[in-house]
Chimera marker file (.cmm) of the C-alpha trace (Angstrom):
<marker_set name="trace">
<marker id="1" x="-27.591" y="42.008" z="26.218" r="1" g="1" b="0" radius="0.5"/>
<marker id="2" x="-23.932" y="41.523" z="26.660" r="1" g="1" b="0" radius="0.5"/>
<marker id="3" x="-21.133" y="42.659" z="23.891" r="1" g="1" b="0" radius="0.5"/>
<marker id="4" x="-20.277" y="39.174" z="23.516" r="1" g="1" b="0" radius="0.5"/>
<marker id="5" x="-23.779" y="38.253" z="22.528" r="1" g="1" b="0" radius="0.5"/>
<marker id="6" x="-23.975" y="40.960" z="20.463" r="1" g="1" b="0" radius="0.5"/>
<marker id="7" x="-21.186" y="39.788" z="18.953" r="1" g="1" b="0" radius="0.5"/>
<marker id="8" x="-22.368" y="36.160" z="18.273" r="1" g="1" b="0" radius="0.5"/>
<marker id="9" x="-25.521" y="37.399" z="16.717" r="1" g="1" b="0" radius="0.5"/>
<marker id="10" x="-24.220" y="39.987" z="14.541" r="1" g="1" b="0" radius="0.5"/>
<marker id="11" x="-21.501" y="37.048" z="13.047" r="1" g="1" b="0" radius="0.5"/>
<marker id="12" x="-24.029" y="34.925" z="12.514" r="1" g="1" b="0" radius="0.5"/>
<marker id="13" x="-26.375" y="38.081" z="10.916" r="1" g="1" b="0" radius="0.5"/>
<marker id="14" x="-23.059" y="38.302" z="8.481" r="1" g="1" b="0" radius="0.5"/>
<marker id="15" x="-23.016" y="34.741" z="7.249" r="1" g="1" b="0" radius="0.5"/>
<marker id="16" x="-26.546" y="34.178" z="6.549" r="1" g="1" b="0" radius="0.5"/>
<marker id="17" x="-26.662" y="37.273" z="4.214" r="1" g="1" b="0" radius="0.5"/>
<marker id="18" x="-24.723" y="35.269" z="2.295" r="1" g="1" b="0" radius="0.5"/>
<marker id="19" x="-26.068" y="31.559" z="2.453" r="1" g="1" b="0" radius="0.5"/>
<marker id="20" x="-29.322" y="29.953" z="1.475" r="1" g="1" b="0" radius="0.5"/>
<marker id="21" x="-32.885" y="29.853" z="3.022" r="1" g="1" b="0" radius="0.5"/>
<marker id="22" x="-31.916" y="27.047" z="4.534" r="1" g="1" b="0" radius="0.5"/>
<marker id="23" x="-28.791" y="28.641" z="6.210" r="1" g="1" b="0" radius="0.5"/>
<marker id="24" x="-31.068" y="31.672" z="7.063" r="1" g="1" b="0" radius="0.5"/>
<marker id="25" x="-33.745" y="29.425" z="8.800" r="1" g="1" b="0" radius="0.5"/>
<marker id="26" x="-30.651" y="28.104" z="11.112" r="1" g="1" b="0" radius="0.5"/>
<marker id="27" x="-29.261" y="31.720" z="11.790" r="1" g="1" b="0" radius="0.5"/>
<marker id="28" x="-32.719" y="32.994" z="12.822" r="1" g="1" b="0" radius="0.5"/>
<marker id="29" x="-33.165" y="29.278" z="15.286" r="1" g="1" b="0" radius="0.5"/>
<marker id="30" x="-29.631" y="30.791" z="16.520" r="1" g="1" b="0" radius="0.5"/>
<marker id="31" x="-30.189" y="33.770" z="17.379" r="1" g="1" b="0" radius="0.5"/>
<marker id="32" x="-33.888" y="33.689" z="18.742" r="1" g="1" b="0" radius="0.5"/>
<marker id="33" x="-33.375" y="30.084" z="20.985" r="1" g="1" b="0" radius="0.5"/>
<marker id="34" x="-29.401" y="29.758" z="21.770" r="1" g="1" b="0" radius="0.5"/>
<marker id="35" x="-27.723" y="32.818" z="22.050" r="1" g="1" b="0" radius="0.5"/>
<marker id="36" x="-29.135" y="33.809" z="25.084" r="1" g="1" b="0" radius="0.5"/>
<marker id="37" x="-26.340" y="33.302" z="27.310" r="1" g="1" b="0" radius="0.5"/>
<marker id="38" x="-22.229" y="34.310" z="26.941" r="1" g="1" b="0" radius="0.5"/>
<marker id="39" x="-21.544" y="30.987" z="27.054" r="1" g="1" b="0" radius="0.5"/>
<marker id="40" x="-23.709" y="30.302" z="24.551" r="1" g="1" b="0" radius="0.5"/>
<marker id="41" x="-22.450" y="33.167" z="22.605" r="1" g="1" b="0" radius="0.5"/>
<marker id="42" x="-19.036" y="31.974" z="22.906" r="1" g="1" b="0" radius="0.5"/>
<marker id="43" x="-19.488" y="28.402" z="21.561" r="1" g="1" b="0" radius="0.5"/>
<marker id="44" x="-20.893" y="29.863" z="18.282" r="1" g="1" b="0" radius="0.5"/>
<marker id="45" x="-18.160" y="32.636" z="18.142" r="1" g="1" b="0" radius="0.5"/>
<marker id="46" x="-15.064" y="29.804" z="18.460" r="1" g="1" b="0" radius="0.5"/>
<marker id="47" x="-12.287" y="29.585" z="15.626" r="1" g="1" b="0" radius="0.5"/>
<marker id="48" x="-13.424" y="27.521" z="12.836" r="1" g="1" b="0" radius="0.5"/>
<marker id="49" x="-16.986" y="27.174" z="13.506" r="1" g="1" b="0" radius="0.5"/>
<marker id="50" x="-19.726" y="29.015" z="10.928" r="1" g="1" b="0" radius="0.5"/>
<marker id="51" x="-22.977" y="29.146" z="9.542" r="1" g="1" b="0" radius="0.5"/>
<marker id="52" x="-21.851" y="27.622" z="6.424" r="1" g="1" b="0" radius="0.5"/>
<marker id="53" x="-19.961" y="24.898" z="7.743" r="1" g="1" b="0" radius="0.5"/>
<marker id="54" x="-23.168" y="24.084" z="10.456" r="1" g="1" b="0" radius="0.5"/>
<marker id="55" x="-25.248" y="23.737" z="7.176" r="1" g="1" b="0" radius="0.5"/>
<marker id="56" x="-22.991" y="21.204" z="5.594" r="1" g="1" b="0" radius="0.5"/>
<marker id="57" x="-23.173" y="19.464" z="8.649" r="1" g="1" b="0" radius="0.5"/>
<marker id="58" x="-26.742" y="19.205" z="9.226" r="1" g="1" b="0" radius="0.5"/>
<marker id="59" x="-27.033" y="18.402" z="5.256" r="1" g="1" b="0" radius="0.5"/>
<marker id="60" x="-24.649" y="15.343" z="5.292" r="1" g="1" b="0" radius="0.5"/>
<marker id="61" x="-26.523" y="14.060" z="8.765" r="1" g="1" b="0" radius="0.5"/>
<marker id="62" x="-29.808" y="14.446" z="6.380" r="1" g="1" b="0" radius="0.5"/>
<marker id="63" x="-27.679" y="12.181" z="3.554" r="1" g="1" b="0" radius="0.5"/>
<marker id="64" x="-26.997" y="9.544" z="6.092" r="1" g="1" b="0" radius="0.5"/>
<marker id="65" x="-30.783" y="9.558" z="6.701" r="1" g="1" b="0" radius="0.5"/>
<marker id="66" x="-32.104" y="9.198" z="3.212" r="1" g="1" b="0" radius="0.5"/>
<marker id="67" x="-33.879" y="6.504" z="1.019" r="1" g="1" b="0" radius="0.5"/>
<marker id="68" x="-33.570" y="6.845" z="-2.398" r="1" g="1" b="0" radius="0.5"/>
<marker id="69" x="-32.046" y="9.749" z="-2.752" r="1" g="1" b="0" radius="0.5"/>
<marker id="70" x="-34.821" y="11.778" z="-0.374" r="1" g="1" b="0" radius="0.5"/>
<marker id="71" x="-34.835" y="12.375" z="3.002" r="1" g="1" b="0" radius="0.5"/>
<marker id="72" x="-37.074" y="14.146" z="5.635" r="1" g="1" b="0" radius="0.5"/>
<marker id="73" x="-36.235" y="15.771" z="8.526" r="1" g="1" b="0" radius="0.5"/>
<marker id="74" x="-38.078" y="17.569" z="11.110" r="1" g="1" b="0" radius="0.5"/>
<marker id="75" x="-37.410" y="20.551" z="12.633" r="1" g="1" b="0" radius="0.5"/>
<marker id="76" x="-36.107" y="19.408" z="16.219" r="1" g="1" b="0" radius="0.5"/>
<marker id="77" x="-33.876" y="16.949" z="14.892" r="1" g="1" b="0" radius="0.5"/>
<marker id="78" x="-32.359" y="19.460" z="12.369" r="1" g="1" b="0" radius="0.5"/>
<marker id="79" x="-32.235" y="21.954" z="15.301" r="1" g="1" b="0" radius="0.5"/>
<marker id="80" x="-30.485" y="19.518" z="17.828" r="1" g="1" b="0" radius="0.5"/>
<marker id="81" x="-27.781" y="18.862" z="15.255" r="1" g="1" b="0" radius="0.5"/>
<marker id="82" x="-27.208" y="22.635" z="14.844" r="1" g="1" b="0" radius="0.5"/>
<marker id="83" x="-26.659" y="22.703" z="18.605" r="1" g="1" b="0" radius="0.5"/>
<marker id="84" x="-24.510" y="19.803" z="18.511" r="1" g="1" b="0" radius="0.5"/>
<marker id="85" x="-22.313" y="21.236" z="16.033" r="1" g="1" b="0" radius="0.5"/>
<marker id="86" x="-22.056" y="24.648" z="18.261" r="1" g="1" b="0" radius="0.5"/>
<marker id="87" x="-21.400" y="22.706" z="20.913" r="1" g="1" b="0" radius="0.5"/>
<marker id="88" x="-24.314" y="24.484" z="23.035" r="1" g="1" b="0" radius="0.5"/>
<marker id="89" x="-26.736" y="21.068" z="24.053" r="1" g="1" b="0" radius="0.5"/>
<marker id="90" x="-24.962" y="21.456" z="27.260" r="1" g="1" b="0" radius="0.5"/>
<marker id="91" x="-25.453" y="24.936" z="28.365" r="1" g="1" b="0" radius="0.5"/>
<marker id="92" x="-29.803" y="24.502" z="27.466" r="1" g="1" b="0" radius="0.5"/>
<marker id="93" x="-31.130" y="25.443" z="30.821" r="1" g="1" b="0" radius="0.5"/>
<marker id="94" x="-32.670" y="22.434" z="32.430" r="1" g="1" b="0" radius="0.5"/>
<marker id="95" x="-36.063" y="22.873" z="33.805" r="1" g="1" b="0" radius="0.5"/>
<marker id="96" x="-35.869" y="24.102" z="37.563" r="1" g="1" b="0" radius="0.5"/>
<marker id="97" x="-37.773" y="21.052" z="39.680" r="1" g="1" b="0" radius="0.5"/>
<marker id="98" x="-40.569" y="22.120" z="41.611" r="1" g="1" b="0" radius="0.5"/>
<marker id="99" x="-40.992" y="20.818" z="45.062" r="1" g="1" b="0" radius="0.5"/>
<marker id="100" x="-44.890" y="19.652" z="46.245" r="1" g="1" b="0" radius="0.5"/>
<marker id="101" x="-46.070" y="19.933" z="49.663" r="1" g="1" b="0" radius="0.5"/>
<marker id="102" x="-48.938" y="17.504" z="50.030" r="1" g="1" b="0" radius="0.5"/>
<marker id="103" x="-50.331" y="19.531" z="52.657" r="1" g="1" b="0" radius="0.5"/>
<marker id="104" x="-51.434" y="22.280" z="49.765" r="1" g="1" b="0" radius="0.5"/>
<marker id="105" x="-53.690" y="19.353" z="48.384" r="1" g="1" b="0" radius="0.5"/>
<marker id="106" x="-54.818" y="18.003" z="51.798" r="1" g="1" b="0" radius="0.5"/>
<link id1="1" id2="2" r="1" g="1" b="0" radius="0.2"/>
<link id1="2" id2="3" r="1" g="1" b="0" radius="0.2"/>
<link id1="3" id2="4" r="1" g="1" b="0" radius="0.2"/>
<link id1="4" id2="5" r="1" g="1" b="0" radius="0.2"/>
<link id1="5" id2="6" r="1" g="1" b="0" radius="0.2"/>
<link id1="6" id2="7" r="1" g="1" b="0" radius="0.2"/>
<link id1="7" id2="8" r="1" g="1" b="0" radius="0.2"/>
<link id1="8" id2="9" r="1" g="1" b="0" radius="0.2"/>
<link id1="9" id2="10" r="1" g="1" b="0" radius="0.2"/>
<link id1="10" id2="11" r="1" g="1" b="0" radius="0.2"/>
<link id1="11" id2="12" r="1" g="1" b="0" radius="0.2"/>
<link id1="12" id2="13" r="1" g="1" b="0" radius="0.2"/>
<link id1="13" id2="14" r="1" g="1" b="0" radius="0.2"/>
<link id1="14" id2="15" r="1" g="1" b="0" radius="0.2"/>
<link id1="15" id2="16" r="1" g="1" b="0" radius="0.2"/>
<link id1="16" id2="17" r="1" g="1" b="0" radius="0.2"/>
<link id1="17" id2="18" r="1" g="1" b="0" radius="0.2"/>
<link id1="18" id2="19" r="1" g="1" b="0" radius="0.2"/>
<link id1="19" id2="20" r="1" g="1" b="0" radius="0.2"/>
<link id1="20" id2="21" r="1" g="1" b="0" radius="0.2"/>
<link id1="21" id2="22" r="1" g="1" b="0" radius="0.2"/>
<link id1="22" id2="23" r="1" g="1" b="0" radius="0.2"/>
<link id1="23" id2="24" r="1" g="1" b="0" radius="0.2"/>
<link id1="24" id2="25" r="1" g="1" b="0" radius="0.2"/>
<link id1="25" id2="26" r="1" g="1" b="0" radius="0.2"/>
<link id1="26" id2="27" r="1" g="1" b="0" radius="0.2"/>
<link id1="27" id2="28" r="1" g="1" b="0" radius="0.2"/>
<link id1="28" id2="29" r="1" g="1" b="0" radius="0.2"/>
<link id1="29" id2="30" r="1" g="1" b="0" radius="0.2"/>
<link id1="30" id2="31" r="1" g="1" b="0" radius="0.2"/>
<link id1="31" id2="32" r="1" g="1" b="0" radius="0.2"/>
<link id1="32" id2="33" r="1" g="1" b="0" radius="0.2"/>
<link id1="33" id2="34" r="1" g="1" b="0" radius="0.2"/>
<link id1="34" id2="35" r="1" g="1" b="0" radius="0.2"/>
<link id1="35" id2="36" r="1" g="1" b="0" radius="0.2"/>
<link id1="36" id2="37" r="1" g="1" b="0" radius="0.2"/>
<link id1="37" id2="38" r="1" g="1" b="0" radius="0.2"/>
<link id1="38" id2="39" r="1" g="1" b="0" radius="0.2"/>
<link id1="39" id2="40" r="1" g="1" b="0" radius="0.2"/>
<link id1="40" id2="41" r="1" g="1" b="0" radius="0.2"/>
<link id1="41" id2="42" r="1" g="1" b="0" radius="0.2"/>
<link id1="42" id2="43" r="1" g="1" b="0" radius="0.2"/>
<link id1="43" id2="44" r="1" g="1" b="0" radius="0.2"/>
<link id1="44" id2="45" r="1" g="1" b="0" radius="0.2"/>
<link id1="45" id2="46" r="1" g="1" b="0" radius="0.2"/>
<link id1="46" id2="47" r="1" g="1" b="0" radius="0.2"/>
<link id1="47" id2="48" r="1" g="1" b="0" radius="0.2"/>
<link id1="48" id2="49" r="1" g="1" b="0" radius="0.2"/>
<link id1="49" id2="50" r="1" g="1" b="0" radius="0.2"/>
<link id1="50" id2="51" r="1" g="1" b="0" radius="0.2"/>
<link id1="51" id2="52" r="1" g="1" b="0" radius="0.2"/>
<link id1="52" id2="53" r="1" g="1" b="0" radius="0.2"/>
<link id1="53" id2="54" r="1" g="1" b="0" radius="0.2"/>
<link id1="54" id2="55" r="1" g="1" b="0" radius="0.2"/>
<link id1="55" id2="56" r="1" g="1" b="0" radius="0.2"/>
<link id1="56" id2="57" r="1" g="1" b="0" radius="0.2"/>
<link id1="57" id2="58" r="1" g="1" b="0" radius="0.2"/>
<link id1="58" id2="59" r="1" g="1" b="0" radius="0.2"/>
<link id1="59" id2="60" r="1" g="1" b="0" radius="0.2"/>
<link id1="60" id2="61" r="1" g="1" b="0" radius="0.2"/>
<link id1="61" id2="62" r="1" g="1" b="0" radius="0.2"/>
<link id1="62" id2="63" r="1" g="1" b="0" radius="0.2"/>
<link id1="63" id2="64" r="1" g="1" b="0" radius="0.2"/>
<link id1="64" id2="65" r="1" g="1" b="0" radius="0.2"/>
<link id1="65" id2="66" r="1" g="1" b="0" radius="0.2"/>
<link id1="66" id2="67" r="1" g="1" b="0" radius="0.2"/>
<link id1="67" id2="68" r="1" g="1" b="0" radius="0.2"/>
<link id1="68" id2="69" r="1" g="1" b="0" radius="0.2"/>
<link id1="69" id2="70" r="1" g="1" b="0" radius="0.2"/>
<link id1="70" id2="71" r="1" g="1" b="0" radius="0.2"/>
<link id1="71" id2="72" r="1" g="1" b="0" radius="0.2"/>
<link id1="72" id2="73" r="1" g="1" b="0" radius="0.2"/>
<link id1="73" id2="74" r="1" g="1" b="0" radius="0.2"/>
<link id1="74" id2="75" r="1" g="1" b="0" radius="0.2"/>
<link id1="75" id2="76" r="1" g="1" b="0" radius="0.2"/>
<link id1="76" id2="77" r="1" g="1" b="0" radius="0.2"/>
<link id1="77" id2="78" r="1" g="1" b="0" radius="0.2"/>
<link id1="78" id2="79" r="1" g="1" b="0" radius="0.2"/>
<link id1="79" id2="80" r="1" g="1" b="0" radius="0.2"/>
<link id1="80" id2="81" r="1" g="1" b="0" radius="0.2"/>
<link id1="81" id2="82" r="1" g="1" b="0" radius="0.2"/>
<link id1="82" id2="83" r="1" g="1" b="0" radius="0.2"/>
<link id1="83" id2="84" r="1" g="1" b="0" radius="0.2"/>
<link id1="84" id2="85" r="1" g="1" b="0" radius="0.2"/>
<link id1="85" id2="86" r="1" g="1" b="0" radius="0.2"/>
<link id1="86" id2="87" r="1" g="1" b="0" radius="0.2"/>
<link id1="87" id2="88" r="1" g="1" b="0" radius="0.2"/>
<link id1="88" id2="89" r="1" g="1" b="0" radius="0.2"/>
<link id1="89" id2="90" r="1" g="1" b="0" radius="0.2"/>
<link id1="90" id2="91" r="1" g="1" b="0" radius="0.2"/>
<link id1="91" id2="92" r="1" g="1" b="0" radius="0.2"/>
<link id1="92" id2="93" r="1" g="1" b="0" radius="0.2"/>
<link id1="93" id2="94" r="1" g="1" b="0" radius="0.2"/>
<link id1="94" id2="95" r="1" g="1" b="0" radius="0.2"/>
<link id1="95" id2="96" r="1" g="1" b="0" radius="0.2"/>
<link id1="96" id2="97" r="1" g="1" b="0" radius="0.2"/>
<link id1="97" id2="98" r="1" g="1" b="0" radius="0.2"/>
<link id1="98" id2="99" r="1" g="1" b="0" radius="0.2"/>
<link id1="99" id2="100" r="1" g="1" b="0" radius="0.2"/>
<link id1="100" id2="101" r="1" g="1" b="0" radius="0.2"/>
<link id1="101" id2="102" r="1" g="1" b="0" radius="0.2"/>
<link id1="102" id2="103" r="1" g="1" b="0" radius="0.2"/>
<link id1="103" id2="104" r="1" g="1" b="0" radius="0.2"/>
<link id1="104" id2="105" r="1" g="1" b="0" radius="0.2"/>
<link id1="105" id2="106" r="1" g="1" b="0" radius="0.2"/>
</marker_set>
């Protein structure tokens, strides 16, 4: 693991002793599934961006969402928006195509 991951996770260990479950729920989705790479790592270490501020984010894209004063969001969606505000959806490895050769199933 590189210093600058190591860096990224232990910021984002810092904020979330001091925010909500919620907030704690998105720090552990951080660490375990996107900061895996230094580019990664260096999207959720730039200026300005934090834990708390990624929480008020996701929770006013759940307002715009709701019905009477209730809204329900699942998991992926909550976890895409977390990316989006990190700005990581483009560094997610895309799946490696496979190539067939007919002959293996002739």
């Amino acid at each position: 693991m590189s210093e600058l991951i190591q860096q990224a996770i232990a910021k984002i260990d810092k904020e979330a002793e001091s925010i909500g479950q919620n907030g704690k729920y998105i720090a552990e989705y951080l660490i375990q599934e996107v900061i895996k790479t230094d580019a990664a790592a260096g999207q959720v270490l730039t200026a300005g961006k934090s834990l708390k501020e990624c929480l008020a984010k996701v929770t006013s894209n759940a307002k715009k969402q709701a019905q009477n004063n209730m809204a329900m969001v699942d998991n992926e969606t909550v976890f895409a928006w977390v990316r989006e505000y990190f700005g990581v959806d483009s560094l997610a490895e895309k799946p490696k195509s496979k190539t067939i050769n007919l002959a293996d199933f002739l």
